[in-house]
SEVEX-813690 format. One line per 10 residues: number of its first residue (from 1); their letters; for each residue x, y, z of N, C-alpha, C. Coordinates in steps of 0.05 Angstrom, whole numbers, m for minus. Layout:
<sites>
NUM = a = X:Y:Z:X:Y:Z:X:Y:Z ~ ...;
</sites>
This chain:
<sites>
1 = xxxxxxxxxx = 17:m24:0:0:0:0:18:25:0 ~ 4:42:m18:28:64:m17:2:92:m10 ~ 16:115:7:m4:128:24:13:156:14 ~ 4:179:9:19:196:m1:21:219:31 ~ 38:230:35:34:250:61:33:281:53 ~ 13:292:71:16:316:69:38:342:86 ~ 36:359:72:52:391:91:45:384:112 ~ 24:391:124:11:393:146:22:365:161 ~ 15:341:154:27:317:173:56:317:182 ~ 70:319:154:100:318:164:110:345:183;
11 = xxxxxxxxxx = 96:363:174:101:390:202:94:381:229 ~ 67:358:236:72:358:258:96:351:273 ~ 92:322:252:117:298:260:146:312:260 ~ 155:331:250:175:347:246:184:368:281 ~ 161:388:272:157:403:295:142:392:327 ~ 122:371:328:111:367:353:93:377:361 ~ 82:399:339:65:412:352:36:419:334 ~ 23:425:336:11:420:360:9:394:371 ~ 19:384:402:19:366:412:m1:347:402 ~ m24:346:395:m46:332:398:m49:317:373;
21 = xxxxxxxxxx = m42:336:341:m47:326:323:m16:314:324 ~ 4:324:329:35:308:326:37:286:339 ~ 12:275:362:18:252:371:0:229:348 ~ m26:243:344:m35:242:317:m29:225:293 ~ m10:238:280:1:238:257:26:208:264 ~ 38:212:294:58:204:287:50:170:299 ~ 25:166:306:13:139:308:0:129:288 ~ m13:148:270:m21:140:242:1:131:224 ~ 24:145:222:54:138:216:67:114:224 ~ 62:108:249:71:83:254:65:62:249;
31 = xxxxxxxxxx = 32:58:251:11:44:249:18:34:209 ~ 19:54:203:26:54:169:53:31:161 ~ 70:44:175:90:30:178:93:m3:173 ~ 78:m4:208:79:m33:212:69:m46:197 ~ 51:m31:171:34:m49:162:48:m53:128 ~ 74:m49:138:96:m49:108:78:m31:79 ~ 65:m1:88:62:19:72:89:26:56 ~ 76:36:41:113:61:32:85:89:34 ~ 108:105:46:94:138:50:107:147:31 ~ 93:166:17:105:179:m12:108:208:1;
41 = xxxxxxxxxx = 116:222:m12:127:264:m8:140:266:m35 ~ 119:284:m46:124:302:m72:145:321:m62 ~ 151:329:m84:176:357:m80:161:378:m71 ~ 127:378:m82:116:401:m75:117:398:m39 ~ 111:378:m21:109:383:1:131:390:13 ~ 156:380:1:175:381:5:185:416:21 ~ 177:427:m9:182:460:m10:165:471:13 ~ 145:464:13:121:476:26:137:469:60 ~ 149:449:74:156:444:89:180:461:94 ~ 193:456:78:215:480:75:216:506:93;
51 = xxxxxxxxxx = 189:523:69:189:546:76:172:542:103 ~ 153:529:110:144:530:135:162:530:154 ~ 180:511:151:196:509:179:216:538:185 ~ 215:544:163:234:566:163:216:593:181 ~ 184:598:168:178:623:170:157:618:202 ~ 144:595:192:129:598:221:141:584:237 ~ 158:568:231:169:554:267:202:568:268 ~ 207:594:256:237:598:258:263:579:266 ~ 258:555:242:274:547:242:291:555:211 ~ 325:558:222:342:564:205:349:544:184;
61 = xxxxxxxxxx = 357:550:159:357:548:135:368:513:133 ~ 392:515:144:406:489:151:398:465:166 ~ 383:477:185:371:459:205:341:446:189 ~ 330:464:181:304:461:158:312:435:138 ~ 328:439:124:347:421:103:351:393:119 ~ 365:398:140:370:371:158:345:355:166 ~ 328:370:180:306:356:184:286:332:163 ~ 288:357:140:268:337:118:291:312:107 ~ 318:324:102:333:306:90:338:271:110 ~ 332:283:129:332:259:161:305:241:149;
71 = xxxxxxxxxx = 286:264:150:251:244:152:251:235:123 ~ 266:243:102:263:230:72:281:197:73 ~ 301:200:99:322:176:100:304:157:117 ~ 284:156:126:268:143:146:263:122:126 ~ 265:98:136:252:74:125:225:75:121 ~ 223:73:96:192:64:89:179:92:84 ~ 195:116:77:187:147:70:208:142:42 ~ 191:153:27:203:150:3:195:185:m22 ~ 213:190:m28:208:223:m55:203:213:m71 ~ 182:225:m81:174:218:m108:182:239:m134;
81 = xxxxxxxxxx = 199:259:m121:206:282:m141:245:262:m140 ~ 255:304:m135:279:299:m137:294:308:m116 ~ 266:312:m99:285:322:m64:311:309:m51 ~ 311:285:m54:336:278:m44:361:278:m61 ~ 355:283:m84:378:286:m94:397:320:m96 ~ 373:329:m89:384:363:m94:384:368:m59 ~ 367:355:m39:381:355:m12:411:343:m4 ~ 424:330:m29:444:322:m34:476:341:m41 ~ 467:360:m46:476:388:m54:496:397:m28 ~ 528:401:m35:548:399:m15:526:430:m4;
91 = xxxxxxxxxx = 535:446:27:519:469:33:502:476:19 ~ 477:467:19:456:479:1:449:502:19 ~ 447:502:52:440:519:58:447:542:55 ~ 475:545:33:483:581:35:484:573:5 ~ 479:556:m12:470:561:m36:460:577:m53 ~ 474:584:m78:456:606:m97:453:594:m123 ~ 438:586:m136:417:585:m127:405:569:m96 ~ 388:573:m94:377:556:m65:364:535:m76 ~ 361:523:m54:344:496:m54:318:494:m72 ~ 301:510:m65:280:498:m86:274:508:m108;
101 = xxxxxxxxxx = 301:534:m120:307:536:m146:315:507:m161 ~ 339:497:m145:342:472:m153:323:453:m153 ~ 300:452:m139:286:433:m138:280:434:m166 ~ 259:461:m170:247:466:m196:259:457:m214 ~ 289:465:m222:305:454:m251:304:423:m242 ~ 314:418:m216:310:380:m224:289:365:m233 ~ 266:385:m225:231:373:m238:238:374:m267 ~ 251:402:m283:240:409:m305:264:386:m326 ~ 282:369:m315:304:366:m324:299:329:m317 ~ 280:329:m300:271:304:m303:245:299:m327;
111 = xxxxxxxxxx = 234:326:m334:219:320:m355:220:325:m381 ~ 249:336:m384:270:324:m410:264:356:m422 ~ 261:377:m402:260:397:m415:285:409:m421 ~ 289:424:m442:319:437:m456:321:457:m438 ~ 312:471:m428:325:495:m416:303:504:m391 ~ 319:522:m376:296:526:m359:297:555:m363 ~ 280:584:m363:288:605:m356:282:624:m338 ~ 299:639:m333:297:652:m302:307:686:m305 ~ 301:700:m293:309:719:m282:331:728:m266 ~ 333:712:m244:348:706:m224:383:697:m228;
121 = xxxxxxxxxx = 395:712:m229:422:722:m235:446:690:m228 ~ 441:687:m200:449:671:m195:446:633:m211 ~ 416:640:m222:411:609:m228:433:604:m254 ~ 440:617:m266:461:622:m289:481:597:m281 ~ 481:600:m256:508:572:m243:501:550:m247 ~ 478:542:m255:458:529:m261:455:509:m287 ~ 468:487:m293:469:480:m330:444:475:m331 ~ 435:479:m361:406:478:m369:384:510:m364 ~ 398:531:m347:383:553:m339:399:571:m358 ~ 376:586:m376:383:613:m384:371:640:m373;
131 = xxxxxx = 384:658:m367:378:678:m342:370:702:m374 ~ 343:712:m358:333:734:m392:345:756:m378 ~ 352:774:m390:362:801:m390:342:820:m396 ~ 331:841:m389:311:853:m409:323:881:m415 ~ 322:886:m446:343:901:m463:324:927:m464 ~ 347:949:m463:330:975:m469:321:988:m452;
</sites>
């Protein structure tokens, strides 16, 4: 059985809180478990977790990174994007581009697209990203 997880679940299980649904989540989790599930996590939750941990539970950039890259290594939690391979990234946390610029090109580069384009100065570091300039 394969069970897909949401933002909201893995934030509890992550953060703890709110106590009630994180004890919640993380017995429905287990319960899943034992029952030889695989839990799926898109890249989108991925991101979404990301920035959560970052803005509403002030957690820092690095520590954010560590966490999901920990709960993606969990037996029987499995990406269905390309999160772990771009959580793979020597310091992503002081990365330029950042993390879920990279995420995006690894989506667009898993779907055999030629180029990606951006704005963003930095993604240029980037093979496959052309950064537009706007002339005049």
């Amino acid at each position: 059985m394969k069970t897909g997880l949401d933002t909201s679940v893995i934030l509890r299980l992550l953060t703890g809180e709110p106590d009630p649904q994180a004890r919640c989540a993380l017995a429905e989790v287990k319960a899943l478990l034992g029952q030889g599930a695989l839990l799926l996590v898109s890249d989108l939750v991925v991101a979404e977790v990301y920035f959560a941990l970052q803005h509403h539970y002030a957690v820092p950039k690095a520590e954010a990174l560590m966490l999901i890259t920990n709960f993606l290594n969990e037996k029987g939690i499995q990406s269905v994007g390309a999160a772990t391979s771009v959580l793979a990234v020597p310091n992503l946390a002081k990365a330029k581009p950042g993390f879920v610029d990279r995420l995006i090109l690894a989506e667009y580069t898993q779907q055999s697209a030629n180029e990606m384009l951006s704005f963003e100065i930095p993604a240029k570091r980037l093979p496959g990203v052309r950064v537009l300039t706007v002339k005049g």
